[in-house]
C-alpha positions in Angstrom: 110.9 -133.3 -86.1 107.2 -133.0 -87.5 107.5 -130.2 -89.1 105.7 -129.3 -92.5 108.1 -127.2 -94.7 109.5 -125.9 -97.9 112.9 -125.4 -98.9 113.6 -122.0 -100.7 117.4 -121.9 -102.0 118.5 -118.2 -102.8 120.3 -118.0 -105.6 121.9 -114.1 -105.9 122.2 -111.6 -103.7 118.4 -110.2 -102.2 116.7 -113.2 -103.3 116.1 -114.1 -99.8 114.3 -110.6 -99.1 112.4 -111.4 -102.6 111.6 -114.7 -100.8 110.4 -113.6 -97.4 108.2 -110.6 -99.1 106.0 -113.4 -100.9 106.2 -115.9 -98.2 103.3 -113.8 -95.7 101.1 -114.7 -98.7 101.5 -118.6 -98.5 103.3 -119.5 -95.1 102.8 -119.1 -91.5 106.8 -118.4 -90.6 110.1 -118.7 -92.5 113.3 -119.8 -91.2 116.4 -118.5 -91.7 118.8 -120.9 -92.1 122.5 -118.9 -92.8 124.1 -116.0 -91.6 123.4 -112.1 -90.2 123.3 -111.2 -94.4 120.3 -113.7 -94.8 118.3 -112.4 -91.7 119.2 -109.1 -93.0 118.1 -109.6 -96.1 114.0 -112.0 -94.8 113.8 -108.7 -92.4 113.8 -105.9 -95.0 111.3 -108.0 -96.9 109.2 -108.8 -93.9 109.2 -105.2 -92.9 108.0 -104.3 -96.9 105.4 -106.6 -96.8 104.1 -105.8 -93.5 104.4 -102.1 -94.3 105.9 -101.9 -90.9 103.7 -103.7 -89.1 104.3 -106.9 -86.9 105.6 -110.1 -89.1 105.2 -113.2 -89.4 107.3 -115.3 -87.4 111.6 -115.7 -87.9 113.2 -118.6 -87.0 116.9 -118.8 -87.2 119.0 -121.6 -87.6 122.6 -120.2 -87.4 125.0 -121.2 -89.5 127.0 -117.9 -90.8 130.8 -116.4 -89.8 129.0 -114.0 -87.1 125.5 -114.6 -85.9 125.7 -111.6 -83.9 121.8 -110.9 -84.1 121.5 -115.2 -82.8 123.5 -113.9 -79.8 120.2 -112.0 -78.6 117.7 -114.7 -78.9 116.9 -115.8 -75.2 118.4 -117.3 -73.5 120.9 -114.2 -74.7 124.7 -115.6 -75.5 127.1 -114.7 -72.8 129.7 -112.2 -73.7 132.6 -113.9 -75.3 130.4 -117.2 -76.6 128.8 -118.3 -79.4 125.3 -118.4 -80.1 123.3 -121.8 -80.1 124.1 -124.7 -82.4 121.6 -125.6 -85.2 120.1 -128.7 -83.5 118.9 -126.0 -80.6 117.9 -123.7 -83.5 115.0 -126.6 -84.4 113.9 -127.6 -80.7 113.4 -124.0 -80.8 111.4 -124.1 -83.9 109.6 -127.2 -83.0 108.6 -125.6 -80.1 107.4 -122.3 -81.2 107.5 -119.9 -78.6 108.1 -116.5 -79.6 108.8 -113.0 -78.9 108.7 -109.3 -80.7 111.6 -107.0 -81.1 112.8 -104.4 -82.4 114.2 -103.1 -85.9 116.0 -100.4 -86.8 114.7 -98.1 -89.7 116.7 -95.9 -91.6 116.2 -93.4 -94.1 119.4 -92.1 -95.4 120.6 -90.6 -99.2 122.5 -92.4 -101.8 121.2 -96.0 -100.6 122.7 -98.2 -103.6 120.0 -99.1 -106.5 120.5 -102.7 -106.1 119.1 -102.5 -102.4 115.8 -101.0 -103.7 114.5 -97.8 -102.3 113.0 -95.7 -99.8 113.2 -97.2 -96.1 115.7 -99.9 -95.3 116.1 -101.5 -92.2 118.5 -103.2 -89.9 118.0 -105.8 -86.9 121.5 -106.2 -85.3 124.0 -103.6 -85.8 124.5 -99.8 -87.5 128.3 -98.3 -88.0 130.3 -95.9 -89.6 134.0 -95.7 -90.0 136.3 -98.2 -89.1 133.4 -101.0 -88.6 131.6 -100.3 -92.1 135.7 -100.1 -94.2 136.2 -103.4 -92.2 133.1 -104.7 -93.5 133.9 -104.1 -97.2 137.0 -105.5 -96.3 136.1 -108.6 -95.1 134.4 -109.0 -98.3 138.1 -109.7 -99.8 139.5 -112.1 -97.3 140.5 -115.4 -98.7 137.9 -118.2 -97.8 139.9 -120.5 -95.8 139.9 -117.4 -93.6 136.6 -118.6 -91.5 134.4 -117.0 -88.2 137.0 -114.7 -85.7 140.2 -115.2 -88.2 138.7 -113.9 -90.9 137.6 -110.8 -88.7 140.5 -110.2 -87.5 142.4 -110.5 -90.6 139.8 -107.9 -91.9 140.8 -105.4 -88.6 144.6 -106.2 -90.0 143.5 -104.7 -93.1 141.6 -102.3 -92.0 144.3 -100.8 -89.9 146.3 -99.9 -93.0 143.8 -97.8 -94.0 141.0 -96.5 -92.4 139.3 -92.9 -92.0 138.8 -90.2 -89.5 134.5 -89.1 -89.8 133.8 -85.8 -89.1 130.3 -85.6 -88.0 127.2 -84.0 -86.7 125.0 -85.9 -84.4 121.6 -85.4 -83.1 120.6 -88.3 -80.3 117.1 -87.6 -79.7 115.7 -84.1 -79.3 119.1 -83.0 -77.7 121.3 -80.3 -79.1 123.5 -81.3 -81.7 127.5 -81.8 -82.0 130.4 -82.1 -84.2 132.3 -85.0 -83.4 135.4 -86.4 -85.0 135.2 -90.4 -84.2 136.8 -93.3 -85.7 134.2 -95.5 -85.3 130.6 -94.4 -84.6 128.0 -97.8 -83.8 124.1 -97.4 -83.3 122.9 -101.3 -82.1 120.1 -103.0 -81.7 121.8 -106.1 -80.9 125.0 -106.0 -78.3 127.8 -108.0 -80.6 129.6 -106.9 -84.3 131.8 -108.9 -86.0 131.7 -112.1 -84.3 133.2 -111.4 -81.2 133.0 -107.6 -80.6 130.3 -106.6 -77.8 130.3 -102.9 -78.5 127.2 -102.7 -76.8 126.9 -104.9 -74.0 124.2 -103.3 -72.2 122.1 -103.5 -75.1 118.7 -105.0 -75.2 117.2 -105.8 -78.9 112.9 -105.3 -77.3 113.3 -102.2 -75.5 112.7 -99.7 -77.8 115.8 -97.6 -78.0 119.0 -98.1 -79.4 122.3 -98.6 -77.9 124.9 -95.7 -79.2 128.6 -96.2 -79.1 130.1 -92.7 -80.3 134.3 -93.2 -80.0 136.6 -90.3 -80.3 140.0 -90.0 -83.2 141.8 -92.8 -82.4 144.9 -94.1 -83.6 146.4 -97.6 -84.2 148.1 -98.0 -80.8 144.6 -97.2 -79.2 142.6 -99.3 -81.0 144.9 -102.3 -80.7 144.4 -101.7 -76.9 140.9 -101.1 -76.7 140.4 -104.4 -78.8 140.9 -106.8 -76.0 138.0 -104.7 -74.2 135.7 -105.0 -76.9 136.0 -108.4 -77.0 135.0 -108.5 -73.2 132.7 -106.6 -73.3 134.7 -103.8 -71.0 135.6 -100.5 -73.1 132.2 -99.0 -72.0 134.1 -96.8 -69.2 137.1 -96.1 -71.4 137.6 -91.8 -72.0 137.3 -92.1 -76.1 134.1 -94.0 -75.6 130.9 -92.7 -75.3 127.5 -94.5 -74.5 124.1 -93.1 -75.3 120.7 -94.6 -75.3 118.2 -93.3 -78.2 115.1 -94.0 -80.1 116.2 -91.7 -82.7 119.6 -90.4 -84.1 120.4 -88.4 -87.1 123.8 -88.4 -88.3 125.5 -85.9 -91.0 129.0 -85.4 -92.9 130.3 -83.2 -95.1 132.1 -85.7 -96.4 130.6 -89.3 -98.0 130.2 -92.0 -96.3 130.5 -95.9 -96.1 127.4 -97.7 -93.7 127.5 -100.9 -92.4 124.6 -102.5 -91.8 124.3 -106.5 -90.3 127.8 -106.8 -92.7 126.3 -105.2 -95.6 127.1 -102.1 -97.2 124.0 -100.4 -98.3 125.1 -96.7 -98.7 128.3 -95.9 -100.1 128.3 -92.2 -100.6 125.8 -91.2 -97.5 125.9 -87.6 -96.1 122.6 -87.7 -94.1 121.2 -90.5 -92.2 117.9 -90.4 -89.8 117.7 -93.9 -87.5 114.9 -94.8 -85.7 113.3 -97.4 -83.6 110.3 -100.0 -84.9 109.4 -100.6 -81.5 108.4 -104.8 -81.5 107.7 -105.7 -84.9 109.6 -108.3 -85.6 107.9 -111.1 -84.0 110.7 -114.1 -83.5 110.9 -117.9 -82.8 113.1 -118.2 -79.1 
């Protein structure tokens, strides 16, 4: 297509962040070609090396088993699609329009050595509970397993064992609560998991986050309320809860597993403050 490029292979896990830190120094944008781990992984090191300022451009070409945070690029992917092929990805690229939006900074204990330190940041999705053991999960589902299969092979799994969170929530400047929930999802993005739209209100450039707080729920519930996620229609449902925020602190007594974009950066978490990066991301659409 014209276009005047260098290929950059990762070769272990956080290369690619390693990769996009340096590439502000040399190039003019960088393209993700994978999955929500690699744009996970060019976003934390865009955000490092732009100290939190606006980034170079992202382009994504998307070729991973989700591609939830593709889903948002505009035109946004209908509830219950797929985002746009890899020959779309380029036209996009060639063309070079783009667009800011937000990320999601957290600051949180007990964020694993080999994920660095300080801030760490998120563009798609946030979760605790069910989402984030389902995540480490899916991490142990055979390969042929491949894009909605092997998610829901992971919920099978998941289902045998998965815990009840006991927390304490602050949304914004409100009053905090306790809140026992089995699944507790702060997005930027509207889908997790490849075909779950837990937040389908959810816009990724508009400065808040999307907050899906569900109640204790057992096995029978959330095989019902699956169907509804999928669609997009649980937002109404009496164990759900919606909220809107630029900021959320959550805390447990307890440890806790986080999911963030599919990765698991805290294992043993008991405080966690989220907030908005309001447009900093600049990306190809």
């Amino acid at each position: 297509m014209g276009l005047n490029f260098r290929v950059a292979i990762t070769r272990a896990p956080f290369h690619a962040r390693e990769l996009a830190e340096h590439a502000i120094n040399e190039f003019s944008q960088i393209i993700s070609v994978g999955g929500d781990g690699t744009v996970h992984e060019i976003v934390n090191g865009l955000m490092l090396a732009s100290q939190e300022q606006e980034t170079i451009p992202l382009g994504i070409i998307p070729l991973g088993k989700g591609d939830d945070f593709a889903k948002m690029i505009p035109p946004e992917t209908p509830i219950g699609n797929q985002p746009f092929n890899w020959q779309t990805a380029i036209e996009k690229i060639q063309a070079g329009k783009t667009a800011l939006f937000d990320v999601g900074r957290i600051e949180g204990d007990n964020l694993r050595p080999e994920y660095g330190s300080g801030e760490y940041y998120f563009i798609n999705s946030f979760d605790v509970g069910f989402g984030a053991h389902g995540a480490q999960n899916l991490t142990t589902i055979p390969s042929y397993f491949q894009g909605l299969s092997a998610y829901l092979a992971t919920i099978v799994k998941t289902m045998v064992n998965y815990p009840t969170l006991n927390l304490r929530l602050q949304i914004d400047g409100r009053e905090p609560f306790e809140q026992s929930t089995t699944i507790t999802a702060i997005m930027n993005g509207r889908c997790m998991g490849n075909s779950f739209w837990f937040c389908p209100q959810a816009f990724a450039d508009d400065g808040l986050f999307d907050v899906l707080v569900s109640d204790k729920v057992g096995r029978l519930s959330i095989l019902r309320l699956l169907p509804k996620l999928m669609k997009g229609t649980h937002t109404d449902e009496p164990v759900v809860h919606m909220h809107r925020a630029r900021k959320v602190v959550i805390e447990s007594r307890e440890p806790i597993i986080v999911e963030t974009d599919g990765e698991i950066p805290f294992l043993e978490s008991r405080r966690l403050e989220l907030s908005v990066l309001h447009k900093r991301l600049r990306v190809i659409i």
